[in-house]
C-alpha positions as a Markdown table, in Angstrom:
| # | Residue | x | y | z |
|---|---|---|---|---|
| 1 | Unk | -8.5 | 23.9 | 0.0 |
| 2 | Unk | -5.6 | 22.4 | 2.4 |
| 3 | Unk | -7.2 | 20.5 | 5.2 |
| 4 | Unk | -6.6 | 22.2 | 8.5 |
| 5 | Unk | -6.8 | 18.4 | 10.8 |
| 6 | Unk | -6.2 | 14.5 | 9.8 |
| 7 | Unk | -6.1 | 11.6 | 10.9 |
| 8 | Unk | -4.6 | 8.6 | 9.5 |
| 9 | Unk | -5.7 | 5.4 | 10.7 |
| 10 | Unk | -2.6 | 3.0 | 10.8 |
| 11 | Unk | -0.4 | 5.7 | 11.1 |
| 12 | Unk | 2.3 | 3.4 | 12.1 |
| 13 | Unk | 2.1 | 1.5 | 9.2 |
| 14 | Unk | 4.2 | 1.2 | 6.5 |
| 15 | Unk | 1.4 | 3.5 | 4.2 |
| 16 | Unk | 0.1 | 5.4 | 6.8 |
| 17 | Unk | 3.7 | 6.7 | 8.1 |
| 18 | Unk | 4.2 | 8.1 | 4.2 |
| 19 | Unk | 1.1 | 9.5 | 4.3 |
| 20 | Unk | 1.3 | 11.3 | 7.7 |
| 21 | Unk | 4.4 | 12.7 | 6.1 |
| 22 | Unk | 3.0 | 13.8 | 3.0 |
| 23 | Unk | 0.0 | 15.7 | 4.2 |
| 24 | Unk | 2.3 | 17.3 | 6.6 |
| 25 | Unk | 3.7 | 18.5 | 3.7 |
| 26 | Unk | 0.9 | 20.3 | 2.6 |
| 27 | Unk | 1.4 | 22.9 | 5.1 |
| 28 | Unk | -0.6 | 23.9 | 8.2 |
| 29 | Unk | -2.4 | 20.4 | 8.2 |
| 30 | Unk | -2.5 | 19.2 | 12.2 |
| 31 | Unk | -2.0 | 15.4 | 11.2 |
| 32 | Unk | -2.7 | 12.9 | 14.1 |
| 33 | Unk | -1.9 | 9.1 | 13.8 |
| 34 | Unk | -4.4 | 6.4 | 15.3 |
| 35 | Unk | -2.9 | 2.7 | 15.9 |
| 36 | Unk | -3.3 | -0.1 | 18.2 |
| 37 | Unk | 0.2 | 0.2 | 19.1 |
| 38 | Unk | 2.9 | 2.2 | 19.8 |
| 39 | Unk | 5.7 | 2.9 | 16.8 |
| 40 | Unk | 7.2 | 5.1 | 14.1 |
| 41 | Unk | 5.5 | 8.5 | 13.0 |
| 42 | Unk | 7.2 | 11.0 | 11.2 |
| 43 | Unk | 8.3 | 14.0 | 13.6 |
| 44 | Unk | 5.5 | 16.2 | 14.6 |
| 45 | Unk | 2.6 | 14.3 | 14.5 |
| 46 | Unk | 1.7 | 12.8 | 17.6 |
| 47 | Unk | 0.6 | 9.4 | 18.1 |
| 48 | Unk | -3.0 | 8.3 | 19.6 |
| 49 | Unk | -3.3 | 4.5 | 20.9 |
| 50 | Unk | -6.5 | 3.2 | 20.0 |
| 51 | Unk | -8.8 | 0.5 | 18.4 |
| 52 | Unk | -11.7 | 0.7 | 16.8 |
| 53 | Unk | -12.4 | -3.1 | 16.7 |
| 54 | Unk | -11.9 | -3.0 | 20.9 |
| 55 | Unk | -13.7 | 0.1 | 23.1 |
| 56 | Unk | -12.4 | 3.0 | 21.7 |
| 57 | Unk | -15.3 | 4.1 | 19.5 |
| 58 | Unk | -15.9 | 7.1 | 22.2 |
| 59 | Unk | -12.2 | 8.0 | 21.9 |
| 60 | Unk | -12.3 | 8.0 | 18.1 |
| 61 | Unk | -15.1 | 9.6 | 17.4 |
| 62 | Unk | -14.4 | 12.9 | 19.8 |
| 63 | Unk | -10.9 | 12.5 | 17.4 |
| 64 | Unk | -12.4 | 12.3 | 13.9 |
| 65 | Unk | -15.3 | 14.6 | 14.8 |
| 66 | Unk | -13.2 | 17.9 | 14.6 |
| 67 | Unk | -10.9 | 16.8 | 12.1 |
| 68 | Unk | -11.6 | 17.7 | 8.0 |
| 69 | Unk | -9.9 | 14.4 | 6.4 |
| 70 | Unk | -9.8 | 10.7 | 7.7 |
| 71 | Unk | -7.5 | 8.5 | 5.9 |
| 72 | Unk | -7.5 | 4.6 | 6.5 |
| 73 | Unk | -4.6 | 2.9 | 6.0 |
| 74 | Unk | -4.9 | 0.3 | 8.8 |
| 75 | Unk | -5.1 | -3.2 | 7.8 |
| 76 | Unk | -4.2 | -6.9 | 8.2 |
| 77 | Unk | -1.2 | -8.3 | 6.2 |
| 78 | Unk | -1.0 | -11.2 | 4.0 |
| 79 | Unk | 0.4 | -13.3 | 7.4 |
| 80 | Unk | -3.0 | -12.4 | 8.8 |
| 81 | Unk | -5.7 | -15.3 | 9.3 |
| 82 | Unk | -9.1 | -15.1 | 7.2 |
| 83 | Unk | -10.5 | -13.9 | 10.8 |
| 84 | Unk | -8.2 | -11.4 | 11.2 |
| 85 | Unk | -8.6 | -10.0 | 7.7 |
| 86 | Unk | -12.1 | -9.8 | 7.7 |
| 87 | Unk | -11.7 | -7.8 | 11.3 |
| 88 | Unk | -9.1 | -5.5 | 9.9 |
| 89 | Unk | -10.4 | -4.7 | 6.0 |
| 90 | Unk | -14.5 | -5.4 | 6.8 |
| 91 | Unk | -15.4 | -4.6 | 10.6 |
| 92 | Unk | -13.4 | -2.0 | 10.8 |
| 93 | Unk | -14.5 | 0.2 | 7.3 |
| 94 | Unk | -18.2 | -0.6 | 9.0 |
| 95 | Unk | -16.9 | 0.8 | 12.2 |
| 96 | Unk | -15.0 | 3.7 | 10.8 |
| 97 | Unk | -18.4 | 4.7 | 9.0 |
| 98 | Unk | -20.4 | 5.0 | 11.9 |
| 99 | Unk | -17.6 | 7.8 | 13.1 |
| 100 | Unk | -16.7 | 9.7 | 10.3 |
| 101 | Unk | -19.2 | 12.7 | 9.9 |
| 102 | Unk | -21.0 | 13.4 | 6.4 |
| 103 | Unk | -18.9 | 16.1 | 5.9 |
| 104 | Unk | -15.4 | 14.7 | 6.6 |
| 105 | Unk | -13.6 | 13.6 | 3.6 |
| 106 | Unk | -12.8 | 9.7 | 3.8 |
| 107 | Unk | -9.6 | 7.8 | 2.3 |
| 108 | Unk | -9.8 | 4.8 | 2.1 |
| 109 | Unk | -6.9 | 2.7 | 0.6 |
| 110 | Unk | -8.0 | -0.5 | -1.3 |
| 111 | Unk | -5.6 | -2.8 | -2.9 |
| 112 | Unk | -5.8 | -4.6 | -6.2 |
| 113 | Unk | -6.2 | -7.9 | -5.0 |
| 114 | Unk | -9.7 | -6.5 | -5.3 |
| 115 | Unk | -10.4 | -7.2 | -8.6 |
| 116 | Unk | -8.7 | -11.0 | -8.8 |
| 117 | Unk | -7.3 | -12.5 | -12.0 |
| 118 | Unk | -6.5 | -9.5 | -14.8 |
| 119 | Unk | -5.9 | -11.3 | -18.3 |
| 120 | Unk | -2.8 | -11.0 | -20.0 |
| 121 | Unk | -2.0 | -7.5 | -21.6 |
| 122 | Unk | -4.8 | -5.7 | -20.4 |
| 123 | Unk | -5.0 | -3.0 | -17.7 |
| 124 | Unk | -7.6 | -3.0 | -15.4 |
| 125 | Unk | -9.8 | -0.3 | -15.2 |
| 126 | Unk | -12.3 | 0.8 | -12.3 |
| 127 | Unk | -15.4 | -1.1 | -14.3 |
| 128 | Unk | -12.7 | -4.5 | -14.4 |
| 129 | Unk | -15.0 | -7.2 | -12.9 |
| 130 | Unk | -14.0 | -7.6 | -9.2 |
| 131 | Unk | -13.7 | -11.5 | -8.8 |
| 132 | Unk | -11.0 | -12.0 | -5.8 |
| 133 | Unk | -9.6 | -14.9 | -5.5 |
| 134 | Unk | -8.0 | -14.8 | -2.4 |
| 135 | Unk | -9.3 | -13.7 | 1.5 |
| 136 | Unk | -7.2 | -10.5 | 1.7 |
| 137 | Unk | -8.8 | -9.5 | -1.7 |
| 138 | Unk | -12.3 | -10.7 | -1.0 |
| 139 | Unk | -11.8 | -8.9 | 2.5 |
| 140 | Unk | -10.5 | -5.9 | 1.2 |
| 141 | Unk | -13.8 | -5.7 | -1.4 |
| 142 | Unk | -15.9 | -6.2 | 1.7 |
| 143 | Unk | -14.7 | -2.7 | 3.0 |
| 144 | Unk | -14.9 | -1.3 | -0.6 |
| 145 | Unk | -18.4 | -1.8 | -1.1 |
| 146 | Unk | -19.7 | -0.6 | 2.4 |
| 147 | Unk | -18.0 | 2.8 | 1.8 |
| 148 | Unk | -19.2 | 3.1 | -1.9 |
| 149 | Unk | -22.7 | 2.2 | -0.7 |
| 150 | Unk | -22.5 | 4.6 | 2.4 |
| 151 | Unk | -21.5 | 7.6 | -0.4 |
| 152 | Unk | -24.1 | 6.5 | -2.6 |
| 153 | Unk | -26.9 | 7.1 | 0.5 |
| 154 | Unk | -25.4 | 10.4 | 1.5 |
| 155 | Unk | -23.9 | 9.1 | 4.3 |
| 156 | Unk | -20.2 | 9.7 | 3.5 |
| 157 | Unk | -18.3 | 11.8 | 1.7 |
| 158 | Unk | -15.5 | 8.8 | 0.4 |
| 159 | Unk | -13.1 | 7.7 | -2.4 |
| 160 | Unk | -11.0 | 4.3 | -2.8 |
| 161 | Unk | -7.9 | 4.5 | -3.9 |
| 162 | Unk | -7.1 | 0.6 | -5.0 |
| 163 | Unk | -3.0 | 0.8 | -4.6 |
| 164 | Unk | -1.3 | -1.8 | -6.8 |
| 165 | Unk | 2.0 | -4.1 | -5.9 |
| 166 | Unk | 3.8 | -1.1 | -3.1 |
| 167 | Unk | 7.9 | -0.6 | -3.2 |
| 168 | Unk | 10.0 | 1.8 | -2.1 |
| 169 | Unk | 11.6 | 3.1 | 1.5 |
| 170 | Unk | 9.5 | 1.0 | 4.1 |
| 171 | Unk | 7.6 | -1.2 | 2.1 |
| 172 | Unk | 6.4 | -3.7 | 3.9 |
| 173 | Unk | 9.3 | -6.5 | 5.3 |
| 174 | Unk | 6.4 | -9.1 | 4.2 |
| 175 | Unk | 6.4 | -8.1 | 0.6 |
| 176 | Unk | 8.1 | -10.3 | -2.1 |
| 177 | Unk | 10.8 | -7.4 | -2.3 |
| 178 | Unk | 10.6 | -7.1 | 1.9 |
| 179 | Unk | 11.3 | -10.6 | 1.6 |
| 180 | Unk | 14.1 | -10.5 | -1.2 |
| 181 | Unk | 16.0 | -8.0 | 0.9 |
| 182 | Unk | 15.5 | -9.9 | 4.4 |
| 183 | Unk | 17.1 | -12.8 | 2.6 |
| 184 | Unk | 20.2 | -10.9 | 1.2 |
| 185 | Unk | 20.7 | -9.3 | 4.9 |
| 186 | Unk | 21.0 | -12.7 | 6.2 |
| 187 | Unk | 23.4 | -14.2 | 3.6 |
| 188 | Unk | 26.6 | -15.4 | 5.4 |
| 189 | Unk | 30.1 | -13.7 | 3.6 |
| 190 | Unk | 30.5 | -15.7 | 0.2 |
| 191 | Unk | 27.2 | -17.6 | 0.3 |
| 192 | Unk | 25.5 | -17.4 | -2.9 |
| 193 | Unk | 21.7 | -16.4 | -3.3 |
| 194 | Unk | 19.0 | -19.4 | -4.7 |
| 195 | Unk | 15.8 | -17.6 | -5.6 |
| 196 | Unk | 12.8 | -20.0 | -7.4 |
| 197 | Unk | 10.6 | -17.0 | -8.8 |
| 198 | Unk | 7.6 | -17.3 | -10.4 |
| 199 | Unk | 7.0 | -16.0 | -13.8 |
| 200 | Unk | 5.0 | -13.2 | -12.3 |
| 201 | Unk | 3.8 | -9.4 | -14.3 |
| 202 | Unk | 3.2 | -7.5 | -11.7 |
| 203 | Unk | 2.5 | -3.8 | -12.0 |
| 204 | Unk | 4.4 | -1.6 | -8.9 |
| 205 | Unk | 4.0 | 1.7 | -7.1 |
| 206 | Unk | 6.1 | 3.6 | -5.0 |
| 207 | Unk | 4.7 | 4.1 | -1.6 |
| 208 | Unk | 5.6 | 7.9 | -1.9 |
| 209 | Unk | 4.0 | 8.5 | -5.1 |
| 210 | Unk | 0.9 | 6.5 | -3.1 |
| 211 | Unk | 1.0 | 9.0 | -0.1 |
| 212 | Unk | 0.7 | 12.0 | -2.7 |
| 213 | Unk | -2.2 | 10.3 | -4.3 |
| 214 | Unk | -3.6 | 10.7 | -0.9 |
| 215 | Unk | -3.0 | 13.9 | -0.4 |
| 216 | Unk | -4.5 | 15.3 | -4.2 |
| 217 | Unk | -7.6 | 12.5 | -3.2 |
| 218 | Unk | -8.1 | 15.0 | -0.6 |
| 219 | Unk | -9.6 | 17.4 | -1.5 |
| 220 | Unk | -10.8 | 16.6 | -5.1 |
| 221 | Unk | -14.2 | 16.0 | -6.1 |
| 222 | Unk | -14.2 | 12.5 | -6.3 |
| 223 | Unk | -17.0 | 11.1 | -4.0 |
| 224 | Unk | -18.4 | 7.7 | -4.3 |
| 225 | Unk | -15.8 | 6.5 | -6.6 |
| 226 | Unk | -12.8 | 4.2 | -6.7 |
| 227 | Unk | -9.6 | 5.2 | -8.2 |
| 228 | Unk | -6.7 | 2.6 | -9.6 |
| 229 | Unk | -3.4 | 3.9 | -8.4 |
| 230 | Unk | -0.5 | 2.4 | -9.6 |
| 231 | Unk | 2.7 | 2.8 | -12.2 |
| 232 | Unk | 0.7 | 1.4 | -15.2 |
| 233 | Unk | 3.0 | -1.3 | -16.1 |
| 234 | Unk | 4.1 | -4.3 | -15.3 |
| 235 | Unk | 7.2 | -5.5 | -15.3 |
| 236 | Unk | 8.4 | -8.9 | -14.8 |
| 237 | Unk | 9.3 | -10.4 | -11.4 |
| 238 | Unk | 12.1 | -11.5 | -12.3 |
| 239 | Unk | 13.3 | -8.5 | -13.4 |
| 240 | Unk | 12.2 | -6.6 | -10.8 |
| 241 | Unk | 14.4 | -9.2 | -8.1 |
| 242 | Unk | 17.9 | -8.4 | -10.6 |
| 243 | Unk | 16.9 | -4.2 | -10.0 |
| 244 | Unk | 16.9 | -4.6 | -6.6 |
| 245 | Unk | 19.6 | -7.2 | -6.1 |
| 246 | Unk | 21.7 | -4.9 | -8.4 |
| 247 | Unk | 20.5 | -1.9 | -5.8 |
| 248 | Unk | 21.9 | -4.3 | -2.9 |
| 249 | Unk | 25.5 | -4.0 | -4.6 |
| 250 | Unk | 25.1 | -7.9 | -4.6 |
| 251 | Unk | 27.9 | -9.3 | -6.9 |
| 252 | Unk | 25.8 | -11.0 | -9.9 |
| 253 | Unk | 27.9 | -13.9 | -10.2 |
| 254 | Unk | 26.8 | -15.2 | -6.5 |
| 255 | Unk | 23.2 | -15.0 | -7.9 |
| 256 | Unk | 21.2 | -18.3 | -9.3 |
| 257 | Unk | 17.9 | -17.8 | -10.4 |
| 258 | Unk | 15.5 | -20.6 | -11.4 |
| 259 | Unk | 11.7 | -21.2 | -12.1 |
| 260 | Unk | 9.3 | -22.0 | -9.4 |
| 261 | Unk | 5.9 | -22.6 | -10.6 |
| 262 | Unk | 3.0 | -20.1 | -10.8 |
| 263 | Unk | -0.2 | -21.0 | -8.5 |
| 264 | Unk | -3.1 | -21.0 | -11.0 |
| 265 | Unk | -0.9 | -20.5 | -14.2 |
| 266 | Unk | -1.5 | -21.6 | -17.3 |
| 267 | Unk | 1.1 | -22.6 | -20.4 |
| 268 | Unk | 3.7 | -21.7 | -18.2 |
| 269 | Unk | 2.8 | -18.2 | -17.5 |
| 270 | Unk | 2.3 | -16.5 | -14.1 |
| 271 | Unk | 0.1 | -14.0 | -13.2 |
| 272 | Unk | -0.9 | -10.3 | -14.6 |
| 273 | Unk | -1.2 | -7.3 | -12.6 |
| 274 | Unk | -1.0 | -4.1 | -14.1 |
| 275 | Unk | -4.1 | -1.1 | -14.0 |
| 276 | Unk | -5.2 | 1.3 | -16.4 |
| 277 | Unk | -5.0 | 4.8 | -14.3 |
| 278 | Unk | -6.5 | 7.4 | -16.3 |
| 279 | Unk | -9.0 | 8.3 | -13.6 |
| 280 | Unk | -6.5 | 8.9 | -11.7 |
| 281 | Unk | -5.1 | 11.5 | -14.4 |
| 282 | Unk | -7.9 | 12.8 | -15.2 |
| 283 | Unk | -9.8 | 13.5 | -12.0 |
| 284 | Unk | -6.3 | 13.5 | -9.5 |
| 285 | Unk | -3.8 | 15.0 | -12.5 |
| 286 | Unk | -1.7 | 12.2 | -10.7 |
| 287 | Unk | 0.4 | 10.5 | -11.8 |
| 288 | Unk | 3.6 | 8.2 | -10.4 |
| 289 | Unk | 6.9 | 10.3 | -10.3 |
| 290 | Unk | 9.8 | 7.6 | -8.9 |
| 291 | Unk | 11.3 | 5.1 | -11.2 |
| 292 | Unk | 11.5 | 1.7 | -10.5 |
| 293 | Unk | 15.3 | 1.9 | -10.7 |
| 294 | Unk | 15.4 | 4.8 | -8.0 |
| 295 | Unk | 12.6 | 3.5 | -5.3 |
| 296 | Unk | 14.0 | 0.0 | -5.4 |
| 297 | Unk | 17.5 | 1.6 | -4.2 |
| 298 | Unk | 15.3 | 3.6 | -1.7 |
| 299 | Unk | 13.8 | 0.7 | -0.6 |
| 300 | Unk | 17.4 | -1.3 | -0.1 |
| 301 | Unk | 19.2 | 2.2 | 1.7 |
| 302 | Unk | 15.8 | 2.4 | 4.0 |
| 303 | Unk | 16.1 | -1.2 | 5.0 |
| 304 | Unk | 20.1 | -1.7 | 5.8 |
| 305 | Unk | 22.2 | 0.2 | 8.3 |
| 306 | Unk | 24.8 | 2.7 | 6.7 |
| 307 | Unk | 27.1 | 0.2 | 8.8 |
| 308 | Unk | 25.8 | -2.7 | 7.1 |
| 309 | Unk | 25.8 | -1.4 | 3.7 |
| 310 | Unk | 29.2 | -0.2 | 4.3 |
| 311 | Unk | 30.4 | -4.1 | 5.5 |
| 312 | Unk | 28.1 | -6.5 | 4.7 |
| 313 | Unk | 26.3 | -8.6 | 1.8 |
| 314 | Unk | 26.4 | -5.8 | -0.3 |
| 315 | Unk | 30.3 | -5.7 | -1.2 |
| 316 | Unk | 31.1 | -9.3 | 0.7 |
């Protein structure tokens, strides 16, 4: 059944703005956005100011009581402080719980930072021990398990979907491939590019094949469970950086690349991320859509002016 009213928490964001988008799609679906502050949302979804850690509660919950599907994509960043995180990915979930009625279907978009270190050449599966090792991840588990164990007692009708490494148009600025294009934005005419990268696996998702795992999450019958969304790979960083610079129009030969060392690597190897995603098949019939090759010259048009492109680091 397509939902009839939604609303996407962090609608503004980089996630929600896709996913206000995509459930638009879906036809006669009145989507509303909720954010503390004011910017982007896709044309005809309107945009409520409002946060649930302040004294909005009232406000929210006269929004998400009519409405069929809440999705929650609001969150800190990685520039956040460990207080901020645990606001944004802990008190908030606990928060949103108290709102969303039994019978509204809850989103909730995890990340894999959830599960911590994934050995070498295996793909991490919704039973992977979850041991993160960093505050976003541990944060970001914190709001995992209070929806989880509000399903389990009735109490919600939710599902997790735990996103993987996000590219594509409007990725986040922050990101290592936010950051990558920042940097070759800002090259002066002629400058070279240095880039120390680790020797990272790292297993990405487009954020529009995301947003329609949102949508199909919506309405399946996949209560009380989380659900690894991602490409099912994982490709090196390395690599990655060369797609993307290649995306850029960046002329190759202005390009050194050397060997920074991996935080908590061993031998001389960096880190593995990459998720098995056959729940996600099997229970979503999802499945990712957009090559690398393509989102990563989404992601590079999205982020740089048609005059820019046109004049700048690309062709200089």
């Amino acid at each position: 059944m397509i939902p009839r009213s939604a609303v996407v928490m962090g609608g503004t964001g980089s996630l929600g703005r896709h996913v206000c988008a995509a459930l638009l799609r879906t036809g006669d679906c009145r989507v509303t956005a909720v954010a503390r502050h004011d910017g982007p949302v896709p044309p005809g979804v309107p945009l409520v100011r409002a946060d649930l850690l302040g004294d909005d509660g009232q406000a929210l919950r006269e929004l998400v009581a009519g409405s069929d599907v809440v999705v929650n994509a609001a969150g800190a960043g990685w520039g956040g402080t460990p207080d901020q995180m645990a606001a944004a990915h802990a008190v908030l979930v606990e928060r949103l719980l108290r709102l969303v009625p039994p019978r509204t279907r809850l989103v909730q978009l995890g990340s894999v930072h959830e599960y911590g270190a994934i050995r070498p050449r295996q793909a991490a599966d919704e039973d992977h021990p979850e041991r993160p090792t960093t505050v976003y991840g541990r944060t970001k588990l914190a709001g995992t398990r209070s929806i989880l164990t509000s399903a389990a007692e009735g109490r919600s009708d939710a599902v997790i979907l735990r996103v993987t490494n996000v590219c594509g148009p409007g990725a986040p600025a922050t990101s290592f491939l936010g950051s990558l294009i920042g940097r070759l934005r800002e090259l002066p005419p002629g400058a070279p590019l240095d880039l120390r990268l680790t020797p990272d696996l790292r297993d990405f998702v487009d954020i529009r094949d995301v947003a329609d795992a949102v949508v199909r999450a919506v309405t399946a019958p996949v209560s009380g469970l989380v659900i690894n969304i991602g490409r099912g790979h994982a490709h090196e960083v390395p690599a990655v950086a060369e797609l993307m610079i290649k995306a850029a129009g960046f002329p190759r030969h202005r390009v050194r690349i050397g060997a920074a060392a991996a935080a908590g690597s061993t031998g001389g190897h960096g880190s593995w991320t990459k998720v098995d995603v056959s729940r996600a098949r099997a229970l979503l019939s999802w499945s990712h859509s957009m090559s690398l090759e393509e989102s990563l010259r989404d992601q590079w048009d999205a982020a740089v002016p048609s005059s820019d492109a046109a004049t700048g680091t690309g062709t200089a």
